[in-house]
FILO-175101 format. One record per residue: x, y, z of N, C-alpha, C in turn. Coordinates in steps of 0.05 Angstrom, whole numbers, padded with zeros to 5 digits, m for minus. Each point is the difference from the previous one (the first is absolute). Layout:
// residues N
((X Y Z) (X Y Z) (X Y Z)) ...
//
This chain:
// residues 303
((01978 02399 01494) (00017 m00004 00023) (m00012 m00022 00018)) ((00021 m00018 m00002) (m00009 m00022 00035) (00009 m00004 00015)) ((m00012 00000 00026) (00015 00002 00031) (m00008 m00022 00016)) ((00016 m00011 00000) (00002 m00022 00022) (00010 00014 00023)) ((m00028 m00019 00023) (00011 00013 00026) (m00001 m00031 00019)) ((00014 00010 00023) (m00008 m00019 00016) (m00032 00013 00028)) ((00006 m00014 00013) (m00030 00003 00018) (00013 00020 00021)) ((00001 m00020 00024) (00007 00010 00028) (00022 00017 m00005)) ((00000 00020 00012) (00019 00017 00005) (00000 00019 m00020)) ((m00014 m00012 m00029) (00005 00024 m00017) (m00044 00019 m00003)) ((m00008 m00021 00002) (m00037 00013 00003) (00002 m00003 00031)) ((00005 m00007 00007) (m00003 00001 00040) (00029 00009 00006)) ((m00004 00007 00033) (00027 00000 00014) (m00010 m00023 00024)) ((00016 m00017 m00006) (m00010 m00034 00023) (00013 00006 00024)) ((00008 00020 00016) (00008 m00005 00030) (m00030 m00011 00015)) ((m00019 00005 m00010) (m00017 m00020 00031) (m00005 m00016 m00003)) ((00005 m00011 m00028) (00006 m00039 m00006) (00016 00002 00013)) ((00014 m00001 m00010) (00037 m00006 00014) (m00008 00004 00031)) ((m00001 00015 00002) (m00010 m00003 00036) (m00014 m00021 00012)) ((m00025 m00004 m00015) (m00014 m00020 00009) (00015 m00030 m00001)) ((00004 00000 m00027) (00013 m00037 m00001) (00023 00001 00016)) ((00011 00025 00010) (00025 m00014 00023) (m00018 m00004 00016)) ((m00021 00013 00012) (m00010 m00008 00025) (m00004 m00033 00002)) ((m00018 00007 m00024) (m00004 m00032 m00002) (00014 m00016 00004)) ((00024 m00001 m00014) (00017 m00021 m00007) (00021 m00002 00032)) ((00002 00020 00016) (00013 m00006 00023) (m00014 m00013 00019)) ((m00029 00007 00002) (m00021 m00004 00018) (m00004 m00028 m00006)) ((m00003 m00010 m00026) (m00002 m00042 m00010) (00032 m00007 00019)) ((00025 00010 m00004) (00024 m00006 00001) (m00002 00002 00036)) ((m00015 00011 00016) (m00001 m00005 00026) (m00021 m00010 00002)) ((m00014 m00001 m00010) (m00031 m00021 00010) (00011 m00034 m00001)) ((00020 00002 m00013) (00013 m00032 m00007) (00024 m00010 00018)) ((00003 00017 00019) (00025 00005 00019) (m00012 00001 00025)) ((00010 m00020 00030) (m00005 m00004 00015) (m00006 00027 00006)) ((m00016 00002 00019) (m00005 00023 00012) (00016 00022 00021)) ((00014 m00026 00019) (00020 00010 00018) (00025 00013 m00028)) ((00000 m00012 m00026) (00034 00016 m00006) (m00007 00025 m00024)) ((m00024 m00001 m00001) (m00015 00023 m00011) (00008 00027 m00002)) ((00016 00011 00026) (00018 00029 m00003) (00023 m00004 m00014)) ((00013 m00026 00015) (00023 m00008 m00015) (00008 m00001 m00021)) ((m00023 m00010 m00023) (m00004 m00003 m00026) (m00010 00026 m00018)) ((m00017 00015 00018) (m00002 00036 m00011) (00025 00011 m00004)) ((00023 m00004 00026) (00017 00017 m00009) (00018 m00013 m00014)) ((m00002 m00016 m00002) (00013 m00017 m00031) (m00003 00001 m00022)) ((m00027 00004 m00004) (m00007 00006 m00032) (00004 00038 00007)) ((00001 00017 00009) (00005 00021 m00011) (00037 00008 00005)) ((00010 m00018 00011) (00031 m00001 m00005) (m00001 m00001 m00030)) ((m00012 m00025 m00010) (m00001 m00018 m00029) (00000 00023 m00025)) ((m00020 00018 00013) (m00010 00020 m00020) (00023 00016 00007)) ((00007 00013 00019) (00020 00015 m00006) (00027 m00009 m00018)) ((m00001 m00038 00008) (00022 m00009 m00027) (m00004 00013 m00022)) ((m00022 m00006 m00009) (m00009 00002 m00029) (00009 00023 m00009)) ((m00009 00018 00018) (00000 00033 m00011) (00033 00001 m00008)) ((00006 m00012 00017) (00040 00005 00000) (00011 m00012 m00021)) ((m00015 m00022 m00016) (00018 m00017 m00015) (m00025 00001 m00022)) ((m00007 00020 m00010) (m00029 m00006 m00024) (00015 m00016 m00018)) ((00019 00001 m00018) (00006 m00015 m00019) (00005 m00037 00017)) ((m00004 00000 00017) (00013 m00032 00010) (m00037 m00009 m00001)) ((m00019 00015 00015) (m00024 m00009 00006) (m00019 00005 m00023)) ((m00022 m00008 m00001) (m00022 00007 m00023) (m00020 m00014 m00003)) ((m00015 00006 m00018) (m00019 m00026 m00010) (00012 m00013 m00016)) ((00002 m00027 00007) (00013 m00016 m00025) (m00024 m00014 m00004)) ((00016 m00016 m00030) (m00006 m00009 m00016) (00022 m00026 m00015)) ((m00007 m00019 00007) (00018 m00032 m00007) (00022 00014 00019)) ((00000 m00004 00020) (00023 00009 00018) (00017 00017 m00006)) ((m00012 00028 m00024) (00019 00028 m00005) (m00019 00017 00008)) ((00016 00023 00001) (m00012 00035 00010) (m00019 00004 m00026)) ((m00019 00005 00007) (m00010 00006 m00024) (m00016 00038 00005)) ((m00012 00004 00017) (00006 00023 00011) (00016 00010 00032)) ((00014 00025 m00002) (00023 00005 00029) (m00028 00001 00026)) ((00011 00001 00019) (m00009 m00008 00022) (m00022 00031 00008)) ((00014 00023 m00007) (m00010 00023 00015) (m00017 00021 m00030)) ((m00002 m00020 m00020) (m00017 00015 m00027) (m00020 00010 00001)) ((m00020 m00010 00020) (m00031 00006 00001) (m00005 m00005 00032)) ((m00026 00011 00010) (m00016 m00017 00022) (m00013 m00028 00003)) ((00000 m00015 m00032) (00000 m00025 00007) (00027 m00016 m00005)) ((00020 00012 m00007) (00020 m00031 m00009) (00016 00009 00029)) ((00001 00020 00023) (00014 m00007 00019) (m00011 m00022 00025)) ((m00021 m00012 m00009) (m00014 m00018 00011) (00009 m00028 m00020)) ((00002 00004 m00023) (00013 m00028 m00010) (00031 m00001 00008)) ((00007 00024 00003) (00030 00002 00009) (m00001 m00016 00037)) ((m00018 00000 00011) (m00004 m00010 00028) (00008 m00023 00002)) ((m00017 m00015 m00020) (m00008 m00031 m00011) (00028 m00007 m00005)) ((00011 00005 m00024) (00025 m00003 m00003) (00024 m00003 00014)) ((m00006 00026 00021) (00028 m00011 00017) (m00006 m00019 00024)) ((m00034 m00007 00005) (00001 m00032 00009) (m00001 m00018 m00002)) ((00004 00009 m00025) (00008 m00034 m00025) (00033 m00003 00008)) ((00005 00023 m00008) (00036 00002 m00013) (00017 m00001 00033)) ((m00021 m00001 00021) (00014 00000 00022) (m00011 m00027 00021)) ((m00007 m00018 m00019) (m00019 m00022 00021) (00027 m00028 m00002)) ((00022 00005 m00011) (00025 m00018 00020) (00015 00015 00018)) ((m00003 00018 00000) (00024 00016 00020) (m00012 00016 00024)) ((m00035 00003 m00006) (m00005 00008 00025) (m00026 m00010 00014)) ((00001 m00013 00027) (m00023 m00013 00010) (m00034 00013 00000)) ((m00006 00029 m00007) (m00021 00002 00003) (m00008 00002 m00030)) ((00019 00009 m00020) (m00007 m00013 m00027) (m00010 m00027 m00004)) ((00018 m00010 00007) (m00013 m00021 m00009) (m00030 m00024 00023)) ((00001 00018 00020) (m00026 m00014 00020) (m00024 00017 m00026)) ((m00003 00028 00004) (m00015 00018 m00016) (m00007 m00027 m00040)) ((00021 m00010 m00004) (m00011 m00013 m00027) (m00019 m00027 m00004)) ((00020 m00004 00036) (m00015 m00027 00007) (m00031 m00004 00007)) ((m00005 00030 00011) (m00027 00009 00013) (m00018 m00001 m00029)) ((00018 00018 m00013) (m00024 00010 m00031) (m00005 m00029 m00010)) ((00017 m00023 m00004) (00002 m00031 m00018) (m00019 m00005 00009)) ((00003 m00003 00034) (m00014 m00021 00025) (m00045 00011 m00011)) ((00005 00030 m00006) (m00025 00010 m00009) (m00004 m00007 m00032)) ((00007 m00019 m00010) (m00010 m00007 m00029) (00007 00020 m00022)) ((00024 00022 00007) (00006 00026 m00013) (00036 00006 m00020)) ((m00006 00009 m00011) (00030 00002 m00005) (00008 00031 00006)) ((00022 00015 00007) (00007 00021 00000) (m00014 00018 m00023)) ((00001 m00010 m00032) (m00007 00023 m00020) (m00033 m00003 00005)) ((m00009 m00028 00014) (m00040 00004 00000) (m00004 00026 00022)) ((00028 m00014 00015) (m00016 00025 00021) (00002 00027 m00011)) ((00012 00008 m00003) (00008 00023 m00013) (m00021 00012 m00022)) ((00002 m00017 m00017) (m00029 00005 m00018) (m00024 00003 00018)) ((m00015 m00014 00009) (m00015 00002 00019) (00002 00026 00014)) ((00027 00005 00015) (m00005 00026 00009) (m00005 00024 m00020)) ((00014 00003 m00017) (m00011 00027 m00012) (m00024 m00001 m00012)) ((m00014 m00029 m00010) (m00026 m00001 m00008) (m00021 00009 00031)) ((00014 00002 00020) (m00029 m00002 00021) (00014 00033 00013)) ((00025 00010 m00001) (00000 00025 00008) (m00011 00017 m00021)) ((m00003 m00009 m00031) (m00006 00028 m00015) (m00030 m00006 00004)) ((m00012 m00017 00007) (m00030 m00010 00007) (m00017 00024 00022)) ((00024 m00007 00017) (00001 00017 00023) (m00008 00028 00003)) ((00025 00017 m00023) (00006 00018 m00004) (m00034 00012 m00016)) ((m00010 m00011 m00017) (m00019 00002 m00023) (m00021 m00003 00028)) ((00002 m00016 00015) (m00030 00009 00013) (00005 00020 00020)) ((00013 00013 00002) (00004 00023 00022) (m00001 00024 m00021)) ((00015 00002 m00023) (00004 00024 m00015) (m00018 m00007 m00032)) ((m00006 m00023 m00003) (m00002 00004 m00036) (00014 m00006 m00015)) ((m00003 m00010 m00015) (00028 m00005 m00023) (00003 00040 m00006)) ((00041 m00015 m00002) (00018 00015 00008) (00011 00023 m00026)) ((m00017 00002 m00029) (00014 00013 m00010) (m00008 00035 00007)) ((00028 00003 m00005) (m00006 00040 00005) (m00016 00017 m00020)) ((m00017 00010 00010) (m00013 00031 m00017) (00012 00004 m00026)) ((00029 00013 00017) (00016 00017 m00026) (00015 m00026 m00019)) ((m00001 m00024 00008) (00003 m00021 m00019) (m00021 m00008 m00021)) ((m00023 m00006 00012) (m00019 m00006 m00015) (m00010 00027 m00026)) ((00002 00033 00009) (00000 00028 m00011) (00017 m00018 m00024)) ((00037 m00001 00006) (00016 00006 m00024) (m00005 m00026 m00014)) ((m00017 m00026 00005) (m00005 m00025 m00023) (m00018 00017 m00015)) ((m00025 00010 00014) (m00024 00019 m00023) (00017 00006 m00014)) ((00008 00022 00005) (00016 00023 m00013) (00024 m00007 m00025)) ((00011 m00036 00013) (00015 00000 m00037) (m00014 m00023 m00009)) ((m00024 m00013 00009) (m00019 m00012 m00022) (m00008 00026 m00014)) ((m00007 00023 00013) (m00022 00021 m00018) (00023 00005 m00022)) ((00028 m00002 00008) (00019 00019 m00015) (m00001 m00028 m00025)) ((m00001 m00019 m00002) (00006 m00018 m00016) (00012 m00023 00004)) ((00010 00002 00021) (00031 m00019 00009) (m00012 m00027 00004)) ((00005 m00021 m00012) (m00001 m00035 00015) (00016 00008 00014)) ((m00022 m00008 00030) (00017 m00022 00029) (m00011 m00014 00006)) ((00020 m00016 00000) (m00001 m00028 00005) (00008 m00006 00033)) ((m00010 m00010 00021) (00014 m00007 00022) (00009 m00022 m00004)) ((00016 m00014 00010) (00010 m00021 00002) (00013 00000 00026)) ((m00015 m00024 00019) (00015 m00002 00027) (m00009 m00031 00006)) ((00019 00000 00025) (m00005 m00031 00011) (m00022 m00007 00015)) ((m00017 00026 00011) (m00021 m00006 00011) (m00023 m00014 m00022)) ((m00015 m00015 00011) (m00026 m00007 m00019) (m00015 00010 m00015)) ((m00007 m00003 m00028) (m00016 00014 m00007) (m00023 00013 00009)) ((m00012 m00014 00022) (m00029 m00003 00008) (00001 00031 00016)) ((00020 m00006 00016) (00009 00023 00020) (00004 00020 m00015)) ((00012 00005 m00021) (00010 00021 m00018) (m00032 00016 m00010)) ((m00015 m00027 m00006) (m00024 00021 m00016) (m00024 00007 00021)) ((00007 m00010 00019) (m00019 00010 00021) (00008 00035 00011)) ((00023 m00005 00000) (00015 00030 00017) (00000 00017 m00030)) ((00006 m00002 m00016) (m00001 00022 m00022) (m00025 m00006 00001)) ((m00026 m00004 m00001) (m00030 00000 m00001) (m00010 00014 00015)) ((00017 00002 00028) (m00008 00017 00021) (00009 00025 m00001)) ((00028 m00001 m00017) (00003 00031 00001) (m00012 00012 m00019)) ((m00013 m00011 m00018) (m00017 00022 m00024) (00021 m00002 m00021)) ((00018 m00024 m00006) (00025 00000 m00030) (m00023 m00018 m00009)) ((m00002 00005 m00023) (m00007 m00017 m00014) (00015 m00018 m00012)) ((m00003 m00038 m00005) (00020 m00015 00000) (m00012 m00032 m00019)) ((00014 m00010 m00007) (m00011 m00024 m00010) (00025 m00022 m00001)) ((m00005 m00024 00006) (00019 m00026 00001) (00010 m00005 m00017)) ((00028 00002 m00008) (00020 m00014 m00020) (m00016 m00027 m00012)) ((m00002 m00003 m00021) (00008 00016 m00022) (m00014 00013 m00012)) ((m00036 00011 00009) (m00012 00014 m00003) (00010 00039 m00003)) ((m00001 00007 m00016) (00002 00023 m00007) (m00018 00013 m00006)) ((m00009 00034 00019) (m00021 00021 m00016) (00016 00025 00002)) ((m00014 00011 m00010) (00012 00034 m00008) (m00003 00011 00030)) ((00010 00010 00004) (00005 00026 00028) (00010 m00028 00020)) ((m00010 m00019 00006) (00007 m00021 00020) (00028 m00008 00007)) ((00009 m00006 00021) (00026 m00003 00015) (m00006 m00035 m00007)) ((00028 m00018 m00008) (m00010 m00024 m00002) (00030 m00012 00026)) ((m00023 m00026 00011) (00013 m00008 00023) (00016 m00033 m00014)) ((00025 m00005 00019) (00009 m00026 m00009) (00009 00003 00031)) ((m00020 m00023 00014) (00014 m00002 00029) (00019 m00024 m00009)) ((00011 m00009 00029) (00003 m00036 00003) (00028 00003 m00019)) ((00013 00021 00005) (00027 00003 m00025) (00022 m00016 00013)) ((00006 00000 00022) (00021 m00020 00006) (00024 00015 m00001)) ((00006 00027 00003) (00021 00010 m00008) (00023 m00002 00027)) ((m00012 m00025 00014) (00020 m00006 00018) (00018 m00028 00000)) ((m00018 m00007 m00013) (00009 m00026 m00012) (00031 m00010 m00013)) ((00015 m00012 00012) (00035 m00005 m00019) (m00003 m00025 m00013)) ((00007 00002 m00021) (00003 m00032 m00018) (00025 m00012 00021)) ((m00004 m00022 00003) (00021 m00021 00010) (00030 m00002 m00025)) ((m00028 00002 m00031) (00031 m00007 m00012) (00008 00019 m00014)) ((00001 00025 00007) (00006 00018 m00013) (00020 00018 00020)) ((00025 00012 m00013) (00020 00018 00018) (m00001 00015 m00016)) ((m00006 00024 00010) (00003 00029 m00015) (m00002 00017 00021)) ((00023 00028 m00002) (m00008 00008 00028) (00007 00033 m00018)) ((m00011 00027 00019) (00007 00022 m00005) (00022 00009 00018)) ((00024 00013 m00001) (00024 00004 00008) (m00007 00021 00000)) ((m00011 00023 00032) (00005 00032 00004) (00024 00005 00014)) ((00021 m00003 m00013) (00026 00007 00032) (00000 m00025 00006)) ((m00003 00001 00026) (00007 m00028 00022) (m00022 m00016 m00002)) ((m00022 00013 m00008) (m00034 m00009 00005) (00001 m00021 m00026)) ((m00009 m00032 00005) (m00016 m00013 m00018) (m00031 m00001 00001)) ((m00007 00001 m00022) (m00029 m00004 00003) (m00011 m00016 m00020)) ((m00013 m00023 00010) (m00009 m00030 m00003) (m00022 00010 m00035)) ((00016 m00011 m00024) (m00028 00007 m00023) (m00009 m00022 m00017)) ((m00003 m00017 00019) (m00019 m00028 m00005) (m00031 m00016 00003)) ((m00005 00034 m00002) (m00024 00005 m00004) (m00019 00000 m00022)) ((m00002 m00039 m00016) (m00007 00000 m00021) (m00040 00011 m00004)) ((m00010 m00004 00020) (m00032 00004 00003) (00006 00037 00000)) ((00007 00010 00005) (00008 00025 m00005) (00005 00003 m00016)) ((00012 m00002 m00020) (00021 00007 m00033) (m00020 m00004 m00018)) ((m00017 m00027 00009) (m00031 m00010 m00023) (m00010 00027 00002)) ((m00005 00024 00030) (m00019 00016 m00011) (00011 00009 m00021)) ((00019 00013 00017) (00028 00026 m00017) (00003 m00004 m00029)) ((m00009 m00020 m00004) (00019 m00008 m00034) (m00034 m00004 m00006)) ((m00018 m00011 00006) (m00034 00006 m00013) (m00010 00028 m00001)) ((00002 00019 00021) (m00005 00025 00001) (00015 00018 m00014)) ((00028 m00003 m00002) (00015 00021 m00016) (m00005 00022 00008)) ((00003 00022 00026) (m00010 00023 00005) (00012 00020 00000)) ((m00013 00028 00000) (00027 00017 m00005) (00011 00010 00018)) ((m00014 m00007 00017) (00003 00006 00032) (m00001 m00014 00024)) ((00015 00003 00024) (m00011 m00019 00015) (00013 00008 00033)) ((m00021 m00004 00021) (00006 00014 00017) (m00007 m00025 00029)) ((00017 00007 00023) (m00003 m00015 00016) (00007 00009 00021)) ((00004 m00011 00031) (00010 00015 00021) (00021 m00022 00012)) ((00004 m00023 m00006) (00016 m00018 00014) (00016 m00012 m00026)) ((00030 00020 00005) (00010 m00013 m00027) (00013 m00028 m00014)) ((00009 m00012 00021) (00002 m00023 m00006) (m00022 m00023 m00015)) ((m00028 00010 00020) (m00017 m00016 m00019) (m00010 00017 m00030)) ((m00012 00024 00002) (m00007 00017 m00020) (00024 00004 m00029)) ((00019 00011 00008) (00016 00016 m00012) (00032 m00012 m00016)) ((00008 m00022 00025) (00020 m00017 m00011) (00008 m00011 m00030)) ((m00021 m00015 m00004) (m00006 m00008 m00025) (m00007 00014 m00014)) ((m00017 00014 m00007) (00003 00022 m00020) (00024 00021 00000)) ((00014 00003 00017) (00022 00024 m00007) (00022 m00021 m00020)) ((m00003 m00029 00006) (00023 m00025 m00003) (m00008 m00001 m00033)) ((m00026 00001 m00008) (m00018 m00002 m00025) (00003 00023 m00022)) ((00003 00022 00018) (00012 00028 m00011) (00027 00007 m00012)) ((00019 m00018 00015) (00031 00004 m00005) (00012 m00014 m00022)) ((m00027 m00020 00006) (00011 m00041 m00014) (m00016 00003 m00034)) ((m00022 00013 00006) (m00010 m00013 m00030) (m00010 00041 m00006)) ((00009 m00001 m00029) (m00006 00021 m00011) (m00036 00012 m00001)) ((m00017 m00022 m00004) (m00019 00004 00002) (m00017 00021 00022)) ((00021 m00005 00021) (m00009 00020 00022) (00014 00021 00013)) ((00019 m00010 m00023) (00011 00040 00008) (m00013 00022 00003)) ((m00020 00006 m00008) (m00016 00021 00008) (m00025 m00007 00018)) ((00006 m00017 00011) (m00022 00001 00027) (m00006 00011 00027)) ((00000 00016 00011) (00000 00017 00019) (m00009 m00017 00025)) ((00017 00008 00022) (m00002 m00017 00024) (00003 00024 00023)) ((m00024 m00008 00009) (m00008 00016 00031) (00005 m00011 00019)) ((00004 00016 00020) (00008 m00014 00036) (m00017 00018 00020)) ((m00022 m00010 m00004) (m00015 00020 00032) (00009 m00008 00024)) ((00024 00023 00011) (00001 m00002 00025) (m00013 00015 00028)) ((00003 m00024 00017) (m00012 00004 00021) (00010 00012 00024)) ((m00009 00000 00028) (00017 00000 00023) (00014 m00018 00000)) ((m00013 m00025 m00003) (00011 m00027 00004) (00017 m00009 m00024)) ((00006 00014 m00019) (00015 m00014 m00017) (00032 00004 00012)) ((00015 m00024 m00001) (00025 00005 00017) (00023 00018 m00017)) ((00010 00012 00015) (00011 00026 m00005) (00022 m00009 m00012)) ((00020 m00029 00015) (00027 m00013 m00020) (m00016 m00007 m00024)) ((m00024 m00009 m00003) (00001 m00013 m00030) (m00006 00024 m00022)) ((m00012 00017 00012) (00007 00025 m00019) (00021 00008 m00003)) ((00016 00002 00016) (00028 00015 m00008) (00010 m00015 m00014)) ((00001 m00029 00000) (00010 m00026 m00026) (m00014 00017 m00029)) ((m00028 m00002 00007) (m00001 00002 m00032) (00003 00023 m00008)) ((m00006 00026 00017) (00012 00029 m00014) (00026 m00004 m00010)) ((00019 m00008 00020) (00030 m00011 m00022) (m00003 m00016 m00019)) ((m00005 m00027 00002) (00004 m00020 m00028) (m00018 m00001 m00015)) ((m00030 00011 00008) (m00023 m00007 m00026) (m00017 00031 m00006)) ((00023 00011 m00001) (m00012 00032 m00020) (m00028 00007 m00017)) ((m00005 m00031 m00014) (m00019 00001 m00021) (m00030 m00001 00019)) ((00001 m00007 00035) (m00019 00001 00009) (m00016 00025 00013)) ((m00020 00009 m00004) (m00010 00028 m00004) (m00016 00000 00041)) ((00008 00011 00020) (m00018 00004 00019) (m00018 00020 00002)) ((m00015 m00011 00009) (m00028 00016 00004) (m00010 m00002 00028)) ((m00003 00033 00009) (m00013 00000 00027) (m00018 00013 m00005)) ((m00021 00002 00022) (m00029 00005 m00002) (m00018 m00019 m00014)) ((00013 m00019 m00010) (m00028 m00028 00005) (m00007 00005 m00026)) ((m00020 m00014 m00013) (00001 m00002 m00032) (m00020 00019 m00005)) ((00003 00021 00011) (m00018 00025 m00002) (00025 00015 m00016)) ((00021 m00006 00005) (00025 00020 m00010) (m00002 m00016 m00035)) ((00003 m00021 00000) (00004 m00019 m00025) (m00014 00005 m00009)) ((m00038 00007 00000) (m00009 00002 m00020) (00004 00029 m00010)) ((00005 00021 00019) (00013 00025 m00021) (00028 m00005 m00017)) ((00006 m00020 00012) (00023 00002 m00024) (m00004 m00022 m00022)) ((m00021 m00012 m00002) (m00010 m00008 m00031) (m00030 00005 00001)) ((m00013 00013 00000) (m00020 00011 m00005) (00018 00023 m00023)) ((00019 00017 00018) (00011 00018 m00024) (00010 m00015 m00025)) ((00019 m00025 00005) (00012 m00003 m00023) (m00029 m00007 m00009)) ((m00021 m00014 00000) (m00017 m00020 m00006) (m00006 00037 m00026)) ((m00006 00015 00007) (m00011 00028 m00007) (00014 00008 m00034)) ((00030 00001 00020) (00016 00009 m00016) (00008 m00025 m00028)) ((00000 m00022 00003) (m00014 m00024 m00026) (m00009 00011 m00015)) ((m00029 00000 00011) (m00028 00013 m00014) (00013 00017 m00013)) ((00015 00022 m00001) (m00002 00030 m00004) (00022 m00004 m00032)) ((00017 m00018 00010) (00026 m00013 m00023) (m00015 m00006 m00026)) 
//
């Protein structure tokens, strides 16, 4: 059995990233703003956010100017969702667009800053607390290396980052394409946010499209072949493989997890409990997932 996972959200729960890089990223966004219009501009960006929240499918992190994840998915993409609507609002509204002129006038573009911020809030976060994976996360990786299981992470964060924090929690791990027995193997730097320019393919839940031009993604999916695969933000995680599931026979039997959160938004579950049945949720954090293949992993063996 192999399990592809993603990182954040599924070995950690990231609210004090996500906390931090907004700090950050509001705190750069008034440090660049006269000083006298400084309240002015606070309560503008949290009007902004309240857009977002209201219109998740309009805002997001994009990618070649599409949604590539919804605005309210995680604690970090409602911070790319920020960015976005002062991109998508810098002709029609004057402090949009002073706010783009400030970030240019600083040698920056909207997505540097942005990167920048969550690279210096999770920085943040790591020197106040530690890198962020949980106990009972790091317990259930032991527990289905001991059982047998390849996992594989695969996330957008860096490798470097990846093998430092599983190092710290006591998983044992080694760098793609390196493989050992009991070891968790890492593929950071996946890009699973990434949209091809020339590629249109989208997933149809109901009303919901969701962007699957995610070719740096599909290279893993179609190299790894897994039997499993689990994520917490479905658009980036889950999309494409449920699209891979339906579309090519080869993965009809691939099993797809959804660890939800507080923060996972409550409309995009109710989309996929209606239109994508074949997606399996999981609460209690991948402490729950590995009892449920640790057993099948057992019950194999026993066949």
């Amino acid at each position: 059995m192999k399990l592809l996972t993603d990182f954040d959200g599924v070995w950690t729960y990231p609210e004090v990233e996500g906390l931090a890089q907004g700090e950050v990223l509001e705190g750069r966004l008034l440090e660049l703003t006269p000083e006298s219009e400084r309240p002015a501009v606070a309560r503008w960006l949290a009007s902004a956010r309240d857009e977002t929240r209201r219109q998740p499918t309009r805002y997001g992190w994009v990618s070649e100017g599409r949604i590539s994840a919804f605005a309210d998915e995680d604690p970090f993409i409602v911070h790319s969702a920020l960015l976005h609507y002062i991109g998508a609002h810098q002709q029609d509204d004057d402090t949009a667009r002073r706010l783009i002129e400030a970030v240019t006038a600083n040698g920056q573009s909207l997505d540097a800053l942005g990167g920048q911020s969550h690279a210096e809030g999770v920085r943040r976060a790591v020197e106040r607390r530690g890198p962020g994976i949980l106990p009972a996360a790091a317990e259930a990786g032991r527990k289905m290396l001991a059982a047998g299981i390849e996992v594989v992470a695969v996330s957008n964060s860096t490798t470097e980052k990846l093998r430092q924090w599983f190092e710290h929690a006591g998983v044992p791990c080694t760098e793609h394409p390196v493989r050992r027995e009991g070891a968790l193997r890492i593929r950071g730097s996946a890009r699973k946010f990434v949209l091809a320019p020339e590629v249109n393919r989208v997933l149809e839940l109901g009303a919901v499209r969701v962007d699957l031009a995610r070719l740096s993604y599909e290279h893993v999916l179609q190299d790894e072949r897994p039997t499993a695969i689990v994520g917490d933000v479905f658009s980036l995680d889950l999309a494409l493989p449920l699209a891979l599931k339906r579309d090519d026979s080869a993965w009809r039997e691939v099993r797809l997890f959804w660890i939800l959160h507080p923060y996972t938004p409550a409309w995009l579950e109710r989309v996929v409990t209606e239109h994508a049945p074949e997606i399996e949720p999981i609460r209690g954090g991948l402490g729950t997932l590995a009892g449920i293949l640790t057993g099948s992993a057992a019950n194999q063996g026993r066949s």
